[in-house]
PAPA-853380 format. One record per atom (N, C-alpha, C): atom name; x, y, z; residue number from 1. Coordinates in nm, 3 decimals. Atoms other than C-alpha are relative to their C-alpha. Layout:
// residues N
('CA',(X,Y,Z),NUM)
...
END
This chain:
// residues 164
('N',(0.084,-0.118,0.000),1)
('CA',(0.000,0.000,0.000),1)
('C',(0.089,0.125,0.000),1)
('N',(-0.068,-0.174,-0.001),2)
('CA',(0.109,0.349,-0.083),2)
('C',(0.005,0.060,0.171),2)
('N',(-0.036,-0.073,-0.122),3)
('CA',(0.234,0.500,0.220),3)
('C',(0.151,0.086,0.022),3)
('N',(-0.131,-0.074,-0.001),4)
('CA',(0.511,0.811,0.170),4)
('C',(0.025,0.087,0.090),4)
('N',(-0.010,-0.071,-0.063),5)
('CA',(0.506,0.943,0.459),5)
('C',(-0.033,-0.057,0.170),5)
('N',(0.019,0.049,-0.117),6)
('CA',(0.508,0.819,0.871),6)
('C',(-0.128,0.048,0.003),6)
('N',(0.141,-0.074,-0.006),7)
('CA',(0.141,0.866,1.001),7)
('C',(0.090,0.136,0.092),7)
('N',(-0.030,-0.120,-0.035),8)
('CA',(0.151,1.202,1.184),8)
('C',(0.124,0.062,-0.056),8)
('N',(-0.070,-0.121,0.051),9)
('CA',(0.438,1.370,0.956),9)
('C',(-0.052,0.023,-0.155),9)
('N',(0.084,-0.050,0.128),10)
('CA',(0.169,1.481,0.683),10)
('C',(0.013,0.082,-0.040),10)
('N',(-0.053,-0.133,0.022),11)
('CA',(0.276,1.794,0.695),11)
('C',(0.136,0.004,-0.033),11)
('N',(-0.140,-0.047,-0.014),12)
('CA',(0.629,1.750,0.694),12)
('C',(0.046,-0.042,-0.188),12)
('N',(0.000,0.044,0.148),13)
('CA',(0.552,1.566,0.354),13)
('C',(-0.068,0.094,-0.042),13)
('N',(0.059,-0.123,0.090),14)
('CA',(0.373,1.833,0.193),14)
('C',(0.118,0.120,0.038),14)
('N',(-0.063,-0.104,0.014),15)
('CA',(0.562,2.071,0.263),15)
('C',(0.162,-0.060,-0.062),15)
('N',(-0.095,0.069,0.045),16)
('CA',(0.848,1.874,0.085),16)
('C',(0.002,0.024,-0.183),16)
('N',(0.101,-0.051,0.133),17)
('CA',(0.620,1.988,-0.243),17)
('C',(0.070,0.103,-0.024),17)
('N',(-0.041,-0.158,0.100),18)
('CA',(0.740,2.306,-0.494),18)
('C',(-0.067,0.048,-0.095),18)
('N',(0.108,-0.107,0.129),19)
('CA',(0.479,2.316,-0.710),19)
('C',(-0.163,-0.069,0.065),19)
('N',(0.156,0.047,-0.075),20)
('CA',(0.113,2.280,-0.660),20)
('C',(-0.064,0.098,-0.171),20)
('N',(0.117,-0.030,0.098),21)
('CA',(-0.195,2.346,-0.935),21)
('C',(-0.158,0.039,0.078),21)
('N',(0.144,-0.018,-0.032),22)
('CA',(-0.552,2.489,-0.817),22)
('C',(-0.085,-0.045,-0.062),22)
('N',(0.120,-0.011,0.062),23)
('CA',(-0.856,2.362,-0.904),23)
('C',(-0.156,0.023,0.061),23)
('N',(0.143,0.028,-0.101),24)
('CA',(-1.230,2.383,-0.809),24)
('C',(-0.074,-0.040,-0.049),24)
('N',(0.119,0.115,0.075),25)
('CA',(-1.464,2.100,-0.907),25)
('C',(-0.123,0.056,-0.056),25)
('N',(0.100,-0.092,0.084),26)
('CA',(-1.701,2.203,-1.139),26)
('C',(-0.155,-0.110,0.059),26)
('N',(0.135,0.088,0.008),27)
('CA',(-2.097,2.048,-1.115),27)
('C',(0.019,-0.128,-0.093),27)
('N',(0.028,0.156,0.094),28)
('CA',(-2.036,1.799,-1.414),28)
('C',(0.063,-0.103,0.080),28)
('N',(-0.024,0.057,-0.044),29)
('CA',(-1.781,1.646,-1.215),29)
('C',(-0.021,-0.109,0.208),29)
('N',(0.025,0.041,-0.113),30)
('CA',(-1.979,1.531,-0.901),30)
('C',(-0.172,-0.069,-0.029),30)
('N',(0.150,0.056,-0.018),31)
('CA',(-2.269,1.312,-0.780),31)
('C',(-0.084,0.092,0.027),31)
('N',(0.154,-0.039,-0.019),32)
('CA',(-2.639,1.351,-0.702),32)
('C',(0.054,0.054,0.173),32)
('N',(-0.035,-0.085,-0.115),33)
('CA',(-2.452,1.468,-0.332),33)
('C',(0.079,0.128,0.037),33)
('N',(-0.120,-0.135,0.033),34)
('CA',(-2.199,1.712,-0.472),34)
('C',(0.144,-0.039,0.049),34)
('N',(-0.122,0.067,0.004),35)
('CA',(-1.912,1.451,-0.421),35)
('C',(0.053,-0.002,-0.113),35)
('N',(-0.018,0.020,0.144),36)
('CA',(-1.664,1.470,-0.677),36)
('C',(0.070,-0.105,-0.006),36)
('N',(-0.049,0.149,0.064),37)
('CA',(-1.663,1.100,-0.868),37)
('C',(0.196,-0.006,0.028),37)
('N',(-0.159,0.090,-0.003),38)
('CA',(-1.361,0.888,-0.801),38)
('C',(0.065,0.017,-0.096),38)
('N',(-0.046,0.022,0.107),39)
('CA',(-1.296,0.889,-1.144),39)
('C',(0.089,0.126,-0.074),39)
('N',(-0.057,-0.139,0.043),40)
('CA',(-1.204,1.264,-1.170),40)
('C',(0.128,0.034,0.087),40)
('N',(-0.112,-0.033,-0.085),41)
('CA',(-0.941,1.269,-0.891),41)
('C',(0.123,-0.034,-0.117),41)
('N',(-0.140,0.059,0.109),42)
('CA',(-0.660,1.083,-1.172),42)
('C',(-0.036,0.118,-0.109),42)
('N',(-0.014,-0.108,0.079),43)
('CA',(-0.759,1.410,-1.409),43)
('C',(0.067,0.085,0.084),43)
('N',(-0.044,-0.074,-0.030),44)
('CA',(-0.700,1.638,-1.165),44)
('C',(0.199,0.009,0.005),44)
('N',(-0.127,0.014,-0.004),45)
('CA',(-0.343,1.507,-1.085),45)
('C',(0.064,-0.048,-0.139),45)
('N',(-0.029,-0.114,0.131),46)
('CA',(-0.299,1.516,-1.474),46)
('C',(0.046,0.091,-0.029),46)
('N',(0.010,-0.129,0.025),47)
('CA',(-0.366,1.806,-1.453),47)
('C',(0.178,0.060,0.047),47)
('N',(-0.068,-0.104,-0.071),48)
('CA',(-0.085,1.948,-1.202),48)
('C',(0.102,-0.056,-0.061),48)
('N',(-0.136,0.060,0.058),49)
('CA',(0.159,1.643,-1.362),49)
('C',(-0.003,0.069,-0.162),49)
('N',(-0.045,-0.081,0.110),50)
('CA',(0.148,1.836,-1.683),50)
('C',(0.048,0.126,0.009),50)
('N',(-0.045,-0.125,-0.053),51)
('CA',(0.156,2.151,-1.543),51)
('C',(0.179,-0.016,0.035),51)
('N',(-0.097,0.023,-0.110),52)
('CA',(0.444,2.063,-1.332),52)
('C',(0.133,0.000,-0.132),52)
('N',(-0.054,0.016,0.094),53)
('CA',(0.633,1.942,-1.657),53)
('C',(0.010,0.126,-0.106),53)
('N',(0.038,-0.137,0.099),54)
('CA',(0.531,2.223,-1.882),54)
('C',(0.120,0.147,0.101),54)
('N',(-0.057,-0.069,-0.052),55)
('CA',(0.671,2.457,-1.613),55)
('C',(0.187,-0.023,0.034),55)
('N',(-0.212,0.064,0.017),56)
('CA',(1.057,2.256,-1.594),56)
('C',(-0.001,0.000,-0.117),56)
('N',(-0.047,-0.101,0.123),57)
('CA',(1.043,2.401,-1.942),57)
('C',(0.112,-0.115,-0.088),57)
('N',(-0.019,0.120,0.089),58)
('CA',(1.151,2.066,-2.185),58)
('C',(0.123,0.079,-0.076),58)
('N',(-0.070,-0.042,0.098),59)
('CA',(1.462,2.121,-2.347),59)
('C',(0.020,-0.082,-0.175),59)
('N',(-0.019,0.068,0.133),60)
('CA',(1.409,1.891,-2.603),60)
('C',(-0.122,0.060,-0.106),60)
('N',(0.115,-0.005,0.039),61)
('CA',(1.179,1.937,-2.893),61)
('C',(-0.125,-0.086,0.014),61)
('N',(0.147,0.079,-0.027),62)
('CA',(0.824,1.825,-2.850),62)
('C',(-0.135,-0.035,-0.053),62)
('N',(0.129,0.010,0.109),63)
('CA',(0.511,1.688,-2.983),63)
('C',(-0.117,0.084,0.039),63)
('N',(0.111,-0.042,-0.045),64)
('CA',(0.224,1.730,-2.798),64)
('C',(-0.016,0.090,0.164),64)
('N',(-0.004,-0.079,-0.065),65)
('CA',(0.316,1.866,-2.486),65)
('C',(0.187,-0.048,0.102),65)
('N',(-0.157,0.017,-0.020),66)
('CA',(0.661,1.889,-2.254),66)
('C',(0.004,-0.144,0.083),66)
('N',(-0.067,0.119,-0.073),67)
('CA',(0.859,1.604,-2.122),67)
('C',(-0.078,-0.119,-0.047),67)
('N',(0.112,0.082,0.077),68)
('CA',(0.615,1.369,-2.366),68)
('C',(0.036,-0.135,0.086),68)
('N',(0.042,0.096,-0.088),69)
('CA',(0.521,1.073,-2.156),69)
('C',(-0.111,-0.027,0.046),69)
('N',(0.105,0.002,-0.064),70)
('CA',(0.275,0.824,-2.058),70)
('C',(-0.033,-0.017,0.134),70)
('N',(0.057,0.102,-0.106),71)
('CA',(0.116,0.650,-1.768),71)
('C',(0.009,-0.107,0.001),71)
('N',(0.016,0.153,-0.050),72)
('CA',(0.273,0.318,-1.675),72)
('C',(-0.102,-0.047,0.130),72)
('N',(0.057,0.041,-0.100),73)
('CA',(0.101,0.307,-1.330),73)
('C',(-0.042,0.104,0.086),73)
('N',(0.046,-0.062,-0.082),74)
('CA',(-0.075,0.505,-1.076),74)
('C',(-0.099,-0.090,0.135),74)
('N',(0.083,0.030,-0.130),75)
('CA',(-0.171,0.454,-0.728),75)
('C',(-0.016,0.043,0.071),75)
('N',(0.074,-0.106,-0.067),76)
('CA',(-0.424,0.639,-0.549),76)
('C',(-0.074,-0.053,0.082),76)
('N',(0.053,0.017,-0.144),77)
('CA',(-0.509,0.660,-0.241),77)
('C',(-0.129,0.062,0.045),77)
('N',(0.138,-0.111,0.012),78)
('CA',(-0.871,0.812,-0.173),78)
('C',(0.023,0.033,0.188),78)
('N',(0.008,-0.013,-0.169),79)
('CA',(-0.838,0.965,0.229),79)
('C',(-0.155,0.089,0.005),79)
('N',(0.118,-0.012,-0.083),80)
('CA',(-1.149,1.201,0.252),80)
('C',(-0.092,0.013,-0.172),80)
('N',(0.045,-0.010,0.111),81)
('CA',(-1.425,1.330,0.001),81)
('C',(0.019,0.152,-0.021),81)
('N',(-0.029,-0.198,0.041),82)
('CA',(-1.391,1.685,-0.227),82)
('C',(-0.194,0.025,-0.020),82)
('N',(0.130,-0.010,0.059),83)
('CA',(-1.715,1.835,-0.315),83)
('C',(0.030,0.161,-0.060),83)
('N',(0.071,-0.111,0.098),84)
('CA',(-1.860,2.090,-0.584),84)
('C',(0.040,0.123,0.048),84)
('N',(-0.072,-0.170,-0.059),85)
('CA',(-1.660,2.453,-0.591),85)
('C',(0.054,-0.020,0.111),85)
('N',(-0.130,-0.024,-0.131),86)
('CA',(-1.388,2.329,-0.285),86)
('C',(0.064,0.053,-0.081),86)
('N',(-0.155,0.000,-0.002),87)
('CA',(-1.069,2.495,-0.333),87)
('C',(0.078,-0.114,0.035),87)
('N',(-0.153,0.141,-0.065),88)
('CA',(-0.800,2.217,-0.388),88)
('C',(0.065,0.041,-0.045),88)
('N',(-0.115,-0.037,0.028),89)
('CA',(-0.462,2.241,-0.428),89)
('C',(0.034,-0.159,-0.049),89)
('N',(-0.096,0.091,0.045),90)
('CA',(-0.258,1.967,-0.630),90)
('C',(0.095,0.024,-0.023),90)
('N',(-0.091,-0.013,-0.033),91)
('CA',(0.074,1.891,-0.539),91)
('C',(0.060,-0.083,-0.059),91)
('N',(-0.019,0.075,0.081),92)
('CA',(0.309,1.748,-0.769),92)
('C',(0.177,-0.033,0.016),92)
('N',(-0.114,-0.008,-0.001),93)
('CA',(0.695,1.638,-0.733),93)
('C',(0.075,-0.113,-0.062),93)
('N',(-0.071,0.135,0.030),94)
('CA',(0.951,1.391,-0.896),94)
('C',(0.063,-0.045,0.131),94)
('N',(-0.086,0.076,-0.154),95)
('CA',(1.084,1.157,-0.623),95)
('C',(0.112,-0.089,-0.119),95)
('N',(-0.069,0.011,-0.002),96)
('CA',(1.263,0.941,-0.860),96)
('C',(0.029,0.011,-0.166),96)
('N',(-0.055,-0.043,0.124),97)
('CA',(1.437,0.981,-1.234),97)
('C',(0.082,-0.159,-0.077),97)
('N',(-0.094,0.128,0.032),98)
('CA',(1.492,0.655,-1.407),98)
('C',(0.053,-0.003,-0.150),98)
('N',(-0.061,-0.010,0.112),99)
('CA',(1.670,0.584,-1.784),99)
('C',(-0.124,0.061,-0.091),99)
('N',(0.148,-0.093,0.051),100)
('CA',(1.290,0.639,-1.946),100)
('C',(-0.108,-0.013,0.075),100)
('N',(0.156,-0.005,-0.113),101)
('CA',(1.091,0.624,-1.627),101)
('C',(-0.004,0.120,0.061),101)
('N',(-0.062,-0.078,-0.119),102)
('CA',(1.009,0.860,-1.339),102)
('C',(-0.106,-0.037,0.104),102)
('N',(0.098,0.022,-0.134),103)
('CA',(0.807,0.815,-1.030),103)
('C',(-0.057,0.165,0.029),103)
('N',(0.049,-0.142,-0.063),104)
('CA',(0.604,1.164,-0.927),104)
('C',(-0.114,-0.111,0.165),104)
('N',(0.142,-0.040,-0.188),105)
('CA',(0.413,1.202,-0.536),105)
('C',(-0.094,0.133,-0.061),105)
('N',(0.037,-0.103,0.078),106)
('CA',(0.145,1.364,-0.601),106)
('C',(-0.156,-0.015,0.168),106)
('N',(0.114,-0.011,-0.131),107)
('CA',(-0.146,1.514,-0.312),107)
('C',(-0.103,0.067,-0.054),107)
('N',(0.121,-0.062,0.021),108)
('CA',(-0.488,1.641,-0.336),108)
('C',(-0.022,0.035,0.126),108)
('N',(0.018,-0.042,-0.114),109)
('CA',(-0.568,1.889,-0.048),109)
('C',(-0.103,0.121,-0.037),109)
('N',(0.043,-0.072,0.010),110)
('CA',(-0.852,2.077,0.042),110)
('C',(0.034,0.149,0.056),110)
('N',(-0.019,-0.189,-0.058),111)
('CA',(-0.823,2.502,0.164),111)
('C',(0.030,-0.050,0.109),111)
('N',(-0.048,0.054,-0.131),112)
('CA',(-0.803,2.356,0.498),112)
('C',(0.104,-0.051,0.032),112)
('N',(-0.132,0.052,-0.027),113)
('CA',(-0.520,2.180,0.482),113)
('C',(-0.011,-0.137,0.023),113)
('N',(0.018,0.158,-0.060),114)
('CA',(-0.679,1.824,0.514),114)
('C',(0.007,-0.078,-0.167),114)
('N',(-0.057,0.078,0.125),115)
('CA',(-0.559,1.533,0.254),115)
('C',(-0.120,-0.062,-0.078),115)
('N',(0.102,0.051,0.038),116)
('CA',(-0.838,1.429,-0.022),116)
('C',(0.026,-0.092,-0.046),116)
('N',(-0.040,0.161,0.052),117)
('CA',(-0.601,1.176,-0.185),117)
('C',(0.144,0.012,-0.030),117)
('N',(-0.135,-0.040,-0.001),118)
('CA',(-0.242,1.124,-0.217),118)
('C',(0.017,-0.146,-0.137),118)
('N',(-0.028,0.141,0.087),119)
('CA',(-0.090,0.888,-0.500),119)
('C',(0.107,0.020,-0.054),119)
('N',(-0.097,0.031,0.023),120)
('CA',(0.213,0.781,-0.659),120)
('C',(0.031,-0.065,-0.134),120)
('N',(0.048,0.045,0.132),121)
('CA',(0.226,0.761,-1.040),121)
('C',(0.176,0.031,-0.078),121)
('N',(-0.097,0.081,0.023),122)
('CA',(0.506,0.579,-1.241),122)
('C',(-0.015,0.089,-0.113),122)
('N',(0.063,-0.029,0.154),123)
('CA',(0.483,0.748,-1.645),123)
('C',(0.152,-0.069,-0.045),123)
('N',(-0.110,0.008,0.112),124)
('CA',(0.731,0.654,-1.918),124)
('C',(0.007,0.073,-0.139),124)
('N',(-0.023,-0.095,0.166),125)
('CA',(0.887,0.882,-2.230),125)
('C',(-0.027,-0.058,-0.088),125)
('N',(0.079,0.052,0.095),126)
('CA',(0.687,0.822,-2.475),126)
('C',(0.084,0.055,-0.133),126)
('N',(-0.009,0.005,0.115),127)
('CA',(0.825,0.754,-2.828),127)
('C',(-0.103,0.103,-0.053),127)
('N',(0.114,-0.115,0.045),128)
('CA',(0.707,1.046,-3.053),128)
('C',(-0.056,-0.124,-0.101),128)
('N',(0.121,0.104,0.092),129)
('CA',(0.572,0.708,-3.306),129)
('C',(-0.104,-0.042,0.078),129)
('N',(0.094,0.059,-0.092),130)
('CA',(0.395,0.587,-2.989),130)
('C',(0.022,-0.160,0.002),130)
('N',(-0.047,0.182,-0.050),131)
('CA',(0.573,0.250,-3.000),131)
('C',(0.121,0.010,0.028),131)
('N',(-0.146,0.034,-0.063),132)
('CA',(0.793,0.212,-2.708),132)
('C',(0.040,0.151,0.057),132)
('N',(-0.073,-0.054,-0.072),133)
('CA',(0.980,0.417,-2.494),133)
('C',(0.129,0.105,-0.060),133)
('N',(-0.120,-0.035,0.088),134)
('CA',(1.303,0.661,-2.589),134)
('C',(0.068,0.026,0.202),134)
('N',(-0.065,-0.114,-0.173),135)
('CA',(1.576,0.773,-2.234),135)
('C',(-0.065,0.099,-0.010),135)
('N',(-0.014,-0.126,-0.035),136)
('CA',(1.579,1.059,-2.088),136)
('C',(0.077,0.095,-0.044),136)
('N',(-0.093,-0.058,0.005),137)
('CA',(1.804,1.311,-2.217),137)
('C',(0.087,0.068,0.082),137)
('N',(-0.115,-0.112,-0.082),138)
('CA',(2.115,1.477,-2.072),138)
('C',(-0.088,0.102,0.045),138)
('N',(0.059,-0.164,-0.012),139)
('CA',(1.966,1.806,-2.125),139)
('C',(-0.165,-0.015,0.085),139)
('N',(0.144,0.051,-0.081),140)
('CA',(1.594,1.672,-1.968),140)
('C',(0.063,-0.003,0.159),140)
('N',(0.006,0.044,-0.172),141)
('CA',(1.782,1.547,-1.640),141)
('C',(0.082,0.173,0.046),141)
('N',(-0.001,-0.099,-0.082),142)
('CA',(1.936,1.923,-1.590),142)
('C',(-0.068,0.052,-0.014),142)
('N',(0.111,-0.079,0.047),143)
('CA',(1.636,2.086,-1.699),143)
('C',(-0.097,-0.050,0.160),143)
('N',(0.058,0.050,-0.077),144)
('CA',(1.448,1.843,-1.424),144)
('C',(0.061,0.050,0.147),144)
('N',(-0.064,-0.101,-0.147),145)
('CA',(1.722,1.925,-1.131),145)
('C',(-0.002,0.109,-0.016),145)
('N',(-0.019,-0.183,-0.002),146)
('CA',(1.722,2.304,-1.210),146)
('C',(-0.131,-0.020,0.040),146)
('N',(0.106,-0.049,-0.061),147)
('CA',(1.363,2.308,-1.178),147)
('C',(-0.086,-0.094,0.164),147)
('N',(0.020,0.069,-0.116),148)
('CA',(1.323,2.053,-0.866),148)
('C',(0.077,-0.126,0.035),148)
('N',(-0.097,0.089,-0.027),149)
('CA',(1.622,1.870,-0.762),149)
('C',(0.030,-0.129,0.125),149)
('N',(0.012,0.099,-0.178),150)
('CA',(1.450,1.653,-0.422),150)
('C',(-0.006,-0.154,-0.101),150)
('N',(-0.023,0.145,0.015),151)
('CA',(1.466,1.371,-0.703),151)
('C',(0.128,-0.052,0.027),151)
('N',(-0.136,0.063,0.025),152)
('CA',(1.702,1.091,-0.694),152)
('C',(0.048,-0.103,-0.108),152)
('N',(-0.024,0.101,0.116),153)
('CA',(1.843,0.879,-0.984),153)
('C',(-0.008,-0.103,0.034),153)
('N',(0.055,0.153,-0.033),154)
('CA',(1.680,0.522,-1.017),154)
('C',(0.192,-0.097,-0.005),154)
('N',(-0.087,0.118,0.020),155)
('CA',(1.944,0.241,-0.953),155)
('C',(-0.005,-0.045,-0.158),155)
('N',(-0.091,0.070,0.136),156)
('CA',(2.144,0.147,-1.291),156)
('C',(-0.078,0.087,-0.101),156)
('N',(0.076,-0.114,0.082),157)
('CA',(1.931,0.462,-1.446),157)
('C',(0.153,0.090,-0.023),157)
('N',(-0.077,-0.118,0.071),158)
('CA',(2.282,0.650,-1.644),158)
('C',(-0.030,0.082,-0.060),158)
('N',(0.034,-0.154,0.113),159)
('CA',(2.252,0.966,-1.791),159)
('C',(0.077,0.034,-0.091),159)
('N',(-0.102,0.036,0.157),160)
('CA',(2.328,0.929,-2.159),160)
('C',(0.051,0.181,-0.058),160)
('N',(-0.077,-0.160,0.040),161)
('CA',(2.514,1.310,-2.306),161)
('C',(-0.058,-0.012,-0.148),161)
('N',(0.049,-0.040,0.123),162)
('CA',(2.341,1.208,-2.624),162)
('C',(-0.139,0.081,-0.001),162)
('N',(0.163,-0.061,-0.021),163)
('CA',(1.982,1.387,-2.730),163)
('C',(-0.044,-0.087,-0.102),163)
('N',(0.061,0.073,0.106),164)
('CA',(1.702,1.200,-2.880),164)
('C',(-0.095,0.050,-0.039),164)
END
């Protein structure tokens, strides 16, 4: 089970965060109670993991948007419920940097300061054909430490000086 953080140092993990995304749940995205569906929490953190990328500013060229990559895995944790027009904050960080992987932490918190879901999502650099994988580039992994350097390089993950 996902668990990045001791119980009681929740805070000490968020605040471990450098970037964060706002959103506030619109009506389409909630039930007949003004809960917003399970199914919309993995957009939101989308959301901030593009952001997040877009903002460490891609030195490579790009297709569709920066640091092109998909979704090998995600795992989300649901802790309370959001509802209709909260203020949330999504919190987004690389933890680790592998040859064409990376691991991001990623939190959903309401104005209050209480956790709506926390999760831990794997992506891989997506081939601009869309078959298969390409590294990371040189120029990607200082582009990545300049703009948030709390990652750490995956075991037997080298950083090739070529660009692809």
């Amino acid at each position: 089970m996902f668990a990045p953080y001791e119980p009681g140092n929740e805070a000490a993990w968020l605040a471990s965060f450098s970037f964060s995304v706002d959103v506030r749940p619109r009506y389409c995205e909630c039930d007949g109670q003004g809960h917003v569906s399970n199914v919309v929490y993995p957009m939101y953190l989308e959301l901030s993991r593009l952001q997040y990328f877009e903002a460490a500013r891609d030195p490579e060229p790009r297709a569709s948007f920066a640091f092109q990559h998909v979704t090998a895995e995600l795992q989300l944790r649901y802790l309370a419920a959001a509802y209709y027009d909260e203020p949330l904050c999504v919190f987004s960080k690389l933890v680790a940097l592998g040859r064409s992987s990376a691991t991001m932490h990623q939190a959903i918190v309401g104005a209050e300061g209480g956790f709506r879901a926390i999760a831990s999502t794997t992506i891989v650099r997506a081939h601009p054909s869309g078959t298969g994988s390409l590294p990371w580039s040189a120029a990607q992994h200082v582009a990545l430490e300049a703009f948030d350097g709390g990652w750490r390089l995956a075991p037997g993950a080298e950083v090739s000086a070529t660009t692809h």
